[in-house]
Rosetta silent file (secondary structure, phi, psi, omega in degrees, C-alpha in Angstrom):
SEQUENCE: XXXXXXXXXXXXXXXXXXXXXXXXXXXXXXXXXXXXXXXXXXXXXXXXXXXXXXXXXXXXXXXXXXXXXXXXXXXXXXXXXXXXXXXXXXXXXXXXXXXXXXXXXXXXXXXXXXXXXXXXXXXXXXXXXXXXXXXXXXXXXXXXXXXXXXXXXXXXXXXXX
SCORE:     score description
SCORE:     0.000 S_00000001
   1 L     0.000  130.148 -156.417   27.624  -20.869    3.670 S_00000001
   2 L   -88.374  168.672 -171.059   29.169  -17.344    3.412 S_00000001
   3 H   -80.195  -51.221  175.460   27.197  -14.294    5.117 S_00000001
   4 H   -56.136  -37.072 -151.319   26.071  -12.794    1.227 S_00000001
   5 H   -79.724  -43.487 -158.266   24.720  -16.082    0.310 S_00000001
   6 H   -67.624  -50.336  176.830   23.247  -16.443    3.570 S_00000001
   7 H   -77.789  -15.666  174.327   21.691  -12.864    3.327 S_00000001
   8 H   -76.565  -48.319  156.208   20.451  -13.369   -0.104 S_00000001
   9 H   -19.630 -101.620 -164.330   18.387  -16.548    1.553 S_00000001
  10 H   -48.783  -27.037  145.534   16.914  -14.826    3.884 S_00000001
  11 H   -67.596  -39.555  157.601   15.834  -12.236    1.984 S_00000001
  12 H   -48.672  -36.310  179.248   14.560  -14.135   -0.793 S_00000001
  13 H   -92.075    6.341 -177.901   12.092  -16.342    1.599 S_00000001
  14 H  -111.370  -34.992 -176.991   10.736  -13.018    3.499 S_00000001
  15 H   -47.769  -87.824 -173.158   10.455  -11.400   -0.108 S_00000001
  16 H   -26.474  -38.675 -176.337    8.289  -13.720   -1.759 S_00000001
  17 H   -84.997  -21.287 -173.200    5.808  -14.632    0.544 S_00000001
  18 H   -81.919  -56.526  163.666    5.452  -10.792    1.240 S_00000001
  19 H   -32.932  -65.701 -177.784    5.702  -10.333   -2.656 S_00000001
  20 H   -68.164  -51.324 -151.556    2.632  -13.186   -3.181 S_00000001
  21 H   -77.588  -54.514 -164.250    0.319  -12.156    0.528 S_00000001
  22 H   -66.467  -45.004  169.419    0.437   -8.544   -1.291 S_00000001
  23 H   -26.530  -45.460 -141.958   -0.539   -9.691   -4.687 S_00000001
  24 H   -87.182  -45.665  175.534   -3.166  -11.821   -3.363 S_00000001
  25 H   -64.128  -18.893 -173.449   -4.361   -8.383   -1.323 S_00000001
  26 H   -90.041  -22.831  158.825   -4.170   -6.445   -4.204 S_00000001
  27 H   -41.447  -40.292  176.476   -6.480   -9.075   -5.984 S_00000001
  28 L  -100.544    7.084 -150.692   -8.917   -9.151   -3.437 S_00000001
  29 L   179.732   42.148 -136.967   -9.060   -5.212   -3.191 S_00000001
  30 L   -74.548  -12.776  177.193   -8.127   -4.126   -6.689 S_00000001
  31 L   -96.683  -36.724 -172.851   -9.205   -0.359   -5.749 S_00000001
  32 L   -35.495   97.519  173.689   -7.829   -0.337   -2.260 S_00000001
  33 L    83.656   29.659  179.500   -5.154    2.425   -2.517 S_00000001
  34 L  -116.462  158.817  172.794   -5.299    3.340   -6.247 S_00000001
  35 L   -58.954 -179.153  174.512   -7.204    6.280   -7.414 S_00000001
  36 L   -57.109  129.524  141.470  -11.154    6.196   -8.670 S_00000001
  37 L   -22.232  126.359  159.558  -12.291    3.807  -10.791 S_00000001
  38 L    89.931  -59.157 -110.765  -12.540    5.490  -14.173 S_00000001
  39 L  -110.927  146.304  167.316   -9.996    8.454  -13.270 S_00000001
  40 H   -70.260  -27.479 -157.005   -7.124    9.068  -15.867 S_00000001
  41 H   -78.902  -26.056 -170.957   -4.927    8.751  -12.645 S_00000001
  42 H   -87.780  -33.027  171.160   -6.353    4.910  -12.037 S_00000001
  43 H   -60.657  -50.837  149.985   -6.096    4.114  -15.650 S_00000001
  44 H   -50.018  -63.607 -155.799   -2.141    5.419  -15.332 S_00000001
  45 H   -76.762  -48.385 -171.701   -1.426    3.314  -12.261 S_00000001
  46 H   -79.159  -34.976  160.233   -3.013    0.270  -13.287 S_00000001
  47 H   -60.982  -26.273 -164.516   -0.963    0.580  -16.963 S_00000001
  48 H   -82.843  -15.211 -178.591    2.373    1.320  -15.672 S_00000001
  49 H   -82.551  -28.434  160.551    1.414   -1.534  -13.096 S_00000001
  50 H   -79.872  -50.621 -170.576    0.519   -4.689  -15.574 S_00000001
  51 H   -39.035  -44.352 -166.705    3.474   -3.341  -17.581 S_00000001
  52 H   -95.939   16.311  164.624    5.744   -3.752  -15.410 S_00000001
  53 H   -64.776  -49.132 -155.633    4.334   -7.335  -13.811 S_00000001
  54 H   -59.914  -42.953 -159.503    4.816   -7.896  -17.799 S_00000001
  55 H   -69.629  -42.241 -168.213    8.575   -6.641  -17.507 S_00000001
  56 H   -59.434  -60.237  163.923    8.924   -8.880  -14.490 S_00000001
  57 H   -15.441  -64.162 -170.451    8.108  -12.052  -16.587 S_00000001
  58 L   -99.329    7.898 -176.452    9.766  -11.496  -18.855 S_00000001
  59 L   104.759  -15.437 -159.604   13.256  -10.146  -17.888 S_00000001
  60 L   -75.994   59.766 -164.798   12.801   -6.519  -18.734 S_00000001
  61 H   -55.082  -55.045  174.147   13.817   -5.592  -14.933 S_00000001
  62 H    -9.893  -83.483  157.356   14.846   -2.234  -15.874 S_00000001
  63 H   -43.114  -38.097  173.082   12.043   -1.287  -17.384 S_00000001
  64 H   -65.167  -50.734 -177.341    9.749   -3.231  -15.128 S_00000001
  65 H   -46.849  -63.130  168.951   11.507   -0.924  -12.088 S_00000001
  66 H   -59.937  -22.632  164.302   10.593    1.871  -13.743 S_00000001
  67 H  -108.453   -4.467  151.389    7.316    1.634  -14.388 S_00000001
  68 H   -41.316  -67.920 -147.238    6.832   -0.056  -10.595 S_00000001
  69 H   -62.971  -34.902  178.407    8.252    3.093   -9.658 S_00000001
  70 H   -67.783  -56.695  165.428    6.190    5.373  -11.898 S_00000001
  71 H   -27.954  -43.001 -161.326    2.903    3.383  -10.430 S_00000001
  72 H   -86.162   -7.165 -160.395    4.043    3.991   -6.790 S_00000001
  73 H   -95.563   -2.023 -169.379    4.177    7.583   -7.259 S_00000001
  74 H   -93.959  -28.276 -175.707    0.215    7.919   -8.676 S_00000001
  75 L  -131.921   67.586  177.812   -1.108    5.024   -6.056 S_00000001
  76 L   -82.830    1.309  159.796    1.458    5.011   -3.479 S_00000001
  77 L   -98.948   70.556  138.504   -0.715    3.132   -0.417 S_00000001
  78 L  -129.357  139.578 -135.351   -0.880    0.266   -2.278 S_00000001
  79 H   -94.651  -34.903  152.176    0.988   -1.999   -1.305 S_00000001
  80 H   -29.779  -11.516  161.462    1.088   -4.692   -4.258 S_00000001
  81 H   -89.192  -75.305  170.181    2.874   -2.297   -6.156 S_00000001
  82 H   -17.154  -82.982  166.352    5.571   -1.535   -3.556 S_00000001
  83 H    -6.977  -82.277 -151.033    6.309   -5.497   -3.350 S_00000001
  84 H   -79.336  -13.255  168.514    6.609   -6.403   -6.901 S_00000001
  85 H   -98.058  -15.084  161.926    9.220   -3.285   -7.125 S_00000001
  86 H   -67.031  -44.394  179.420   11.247   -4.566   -4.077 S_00000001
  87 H   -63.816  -25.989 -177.094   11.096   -8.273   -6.028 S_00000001
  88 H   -86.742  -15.690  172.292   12.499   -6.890   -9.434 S_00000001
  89 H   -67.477  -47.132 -179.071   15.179   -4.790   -7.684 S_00000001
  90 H   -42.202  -42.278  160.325   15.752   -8.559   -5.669 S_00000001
  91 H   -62.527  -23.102  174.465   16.543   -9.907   -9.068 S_00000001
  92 L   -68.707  -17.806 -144.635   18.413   -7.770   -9.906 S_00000001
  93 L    81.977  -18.492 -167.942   20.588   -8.126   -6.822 S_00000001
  94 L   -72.012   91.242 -150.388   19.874   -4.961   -6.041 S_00000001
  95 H   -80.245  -40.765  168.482   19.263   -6.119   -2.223 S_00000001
  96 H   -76.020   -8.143  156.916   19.436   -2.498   -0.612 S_00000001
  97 H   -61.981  -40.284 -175.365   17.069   -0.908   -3.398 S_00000001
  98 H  -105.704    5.433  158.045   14.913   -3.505   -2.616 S_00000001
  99 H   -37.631  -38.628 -165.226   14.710   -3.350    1.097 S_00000001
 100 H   -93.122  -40.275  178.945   12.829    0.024    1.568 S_00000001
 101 H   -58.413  -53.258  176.671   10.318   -1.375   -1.321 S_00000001
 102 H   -90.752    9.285  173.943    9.406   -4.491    0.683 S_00000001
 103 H  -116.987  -27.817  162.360    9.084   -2.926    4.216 S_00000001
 104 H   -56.583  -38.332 -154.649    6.536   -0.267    2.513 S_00000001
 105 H   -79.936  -34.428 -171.789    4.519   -3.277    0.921 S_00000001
 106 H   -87.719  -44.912  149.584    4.546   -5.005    4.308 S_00000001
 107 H   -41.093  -47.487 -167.761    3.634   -1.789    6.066 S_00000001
 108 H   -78.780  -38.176 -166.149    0.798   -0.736    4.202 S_00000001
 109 H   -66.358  -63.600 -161.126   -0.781   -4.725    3.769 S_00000001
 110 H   -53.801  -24.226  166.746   -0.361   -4.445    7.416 S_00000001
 111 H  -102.002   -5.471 -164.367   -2.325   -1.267    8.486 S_00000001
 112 H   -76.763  -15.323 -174.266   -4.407   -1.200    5.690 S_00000001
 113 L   -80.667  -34.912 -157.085   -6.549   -4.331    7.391 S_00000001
 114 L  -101.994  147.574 -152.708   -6.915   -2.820   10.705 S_00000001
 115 L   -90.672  136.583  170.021  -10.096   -0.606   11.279 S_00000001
 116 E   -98.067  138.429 -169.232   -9.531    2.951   11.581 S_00000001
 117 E  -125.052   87.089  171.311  -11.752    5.575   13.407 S_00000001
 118 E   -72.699  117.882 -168.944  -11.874    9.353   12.087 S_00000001
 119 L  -131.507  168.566  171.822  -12.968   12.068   14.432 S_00000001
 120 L  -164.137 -175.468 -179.509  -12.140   15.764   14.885 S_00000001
 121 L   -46.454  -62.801 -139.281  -14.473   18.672   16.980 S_00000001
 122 L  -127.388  -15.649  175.353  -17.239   18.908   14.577 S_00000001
 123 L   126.232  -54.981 -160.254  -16.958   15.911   11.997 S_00000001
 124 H   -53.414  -47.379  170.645  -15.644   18.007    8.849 S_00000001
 125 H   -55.447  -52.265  167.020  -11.762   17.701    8.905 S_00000001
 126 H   -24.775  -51.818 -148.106  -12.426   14.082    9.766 S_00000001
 127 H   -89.866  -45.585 -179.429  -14.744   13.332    6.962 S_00000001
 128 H   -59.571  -70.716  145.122  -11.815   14.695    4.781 S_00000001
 129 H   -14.561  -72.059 -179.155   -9.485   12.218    6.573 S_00000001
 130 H   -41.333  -55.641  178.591  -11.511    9.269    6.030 S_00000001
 131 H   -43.317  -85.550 -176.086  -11.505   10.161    2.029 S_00000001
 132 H     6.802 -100.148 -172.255   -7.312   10.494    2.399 S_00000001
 133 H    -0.624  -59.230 -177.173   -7.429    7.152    4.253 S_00000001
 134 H   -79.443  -30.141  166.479   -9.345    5.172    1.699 S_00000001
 135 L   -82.970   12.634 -178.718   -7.351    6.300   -1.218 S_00000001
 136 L   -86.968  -14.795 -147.485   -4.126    5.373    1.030 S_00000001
 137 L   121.558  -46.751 -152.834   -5.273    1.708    1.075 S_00000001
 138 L  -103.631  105.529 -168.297   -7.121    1.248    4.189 S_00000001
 139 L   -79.007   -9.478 -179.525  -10.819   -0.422    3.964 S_00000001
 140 L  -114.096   79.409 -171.002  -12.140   -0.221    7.514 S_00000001
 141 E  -118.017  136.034  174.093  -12.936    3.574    8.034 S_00000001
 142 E  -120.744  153.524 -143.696  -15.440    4.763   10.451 S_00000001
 143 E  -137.711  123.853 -179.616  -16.538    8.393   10.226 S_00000001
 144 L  -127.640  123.043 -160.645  -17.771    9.645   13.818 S_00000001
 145 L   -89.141  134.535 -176.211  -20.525   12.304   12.239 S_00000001
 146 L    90.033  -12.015 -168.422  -20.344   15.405   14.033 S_00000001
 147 L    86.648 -171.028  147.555  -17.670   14.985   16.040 S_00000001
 148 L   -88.498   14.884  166.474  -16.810   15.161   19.505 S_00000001
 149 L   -93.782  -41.551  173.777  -18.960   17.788   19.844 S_00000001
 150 H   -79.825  -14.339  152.863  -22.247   15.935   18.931 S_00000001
 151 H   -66.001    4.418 -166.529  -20.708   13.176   20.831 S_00000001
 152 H  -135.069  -42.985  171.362  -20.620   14.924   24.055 S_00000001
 153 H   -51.111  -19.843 -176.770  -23.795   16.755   23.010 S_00000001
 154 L   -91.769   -3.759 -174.940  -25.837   13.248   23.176 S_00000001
 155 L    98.208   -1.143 -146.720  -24.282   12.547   26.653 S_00000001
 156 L   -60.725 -161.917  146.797  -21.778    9.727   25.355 S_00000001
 157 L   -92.074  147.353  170.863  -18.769    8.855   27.787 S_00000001
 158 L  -119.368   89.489 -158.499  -15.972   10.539   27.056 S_00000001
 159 L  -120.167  127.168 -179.437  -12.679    9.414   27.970 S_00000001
 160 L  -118.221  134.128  170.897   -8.943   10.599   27.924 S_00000001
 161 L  -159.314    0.000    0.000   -5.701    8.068   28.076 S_00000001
């Protein structure tokens, strides 16, 4: 088996299952890194985002690629979009187009699970943060109200490492 063939393999079995686990996340978490409900920008991201599943179907790759691409730029922590635009460049052949596309999608499924804790001095920047966070994708945000000033005002432990 020659080294391209060999490299299309192996990219083809880490795509898909990467391709499918994000699907499945974006399924179970249909706002999780998309704009508001209701917002013209979530109504954009979610059209150019069936279209181009539809494009996938059906052969349009081009076209599907392009409206992947337009989708990643309005809801760009999500990571179901980022996938499904690494698999239609993978059909295409295009294996180093779709390389950058499927190590985003597997970034983002991958932090987006693990709980995050936003703090600053007084709570405000923080608070700001959190918002970011949740339209990045990421579902486990804790807010620590007040800071680390009202945390050191109640007596708390404090710790540096």
């Amino acid at each position: 088996m020659s080294q391209s063939v060999r490299r299309t393999l192996v990219i083809l079995l880490l795509a898909v299952p990467i391709a499918a686990g994000a699907a499945v996340y974006w399924w179970t978490s249909r706002t999780a890194g998309l704009p508001q409900p209701g917002s013209a920008e979530y109504e954009q991201a979610t059209r150019y985002f069936h279209r181009g599943l539809a494009g996938l179907q059906v052969g349009l790759l081009d076209g599907a690629i392009e409206d992947f691409t337009r989708a990643t730029t309005i809801a760009a922590g999500e990571p179901a979009i980022w996938a499904n635009l690494g698999l239609t460049h993978l059909r295409l052949g295009a294996f180093d187009a779709a390389m950058p596309a499927v190590a985003r999608a597997a970034e983002l499924a991958k932090h987006a699970a693990r709980p995050v804790i936003a703090y600053c001095a007084r709570g405000q920047r923080s608070r700001m943060a959190a918002s970011s966070l949740a339209k990045a994708g990421f579902s486990e945000i804790y807010h620590l109200n007040g800071g680390i000033d009202a945390w050191r005002a109640a007596g708390l432990p404090l710790e540096r490492g």
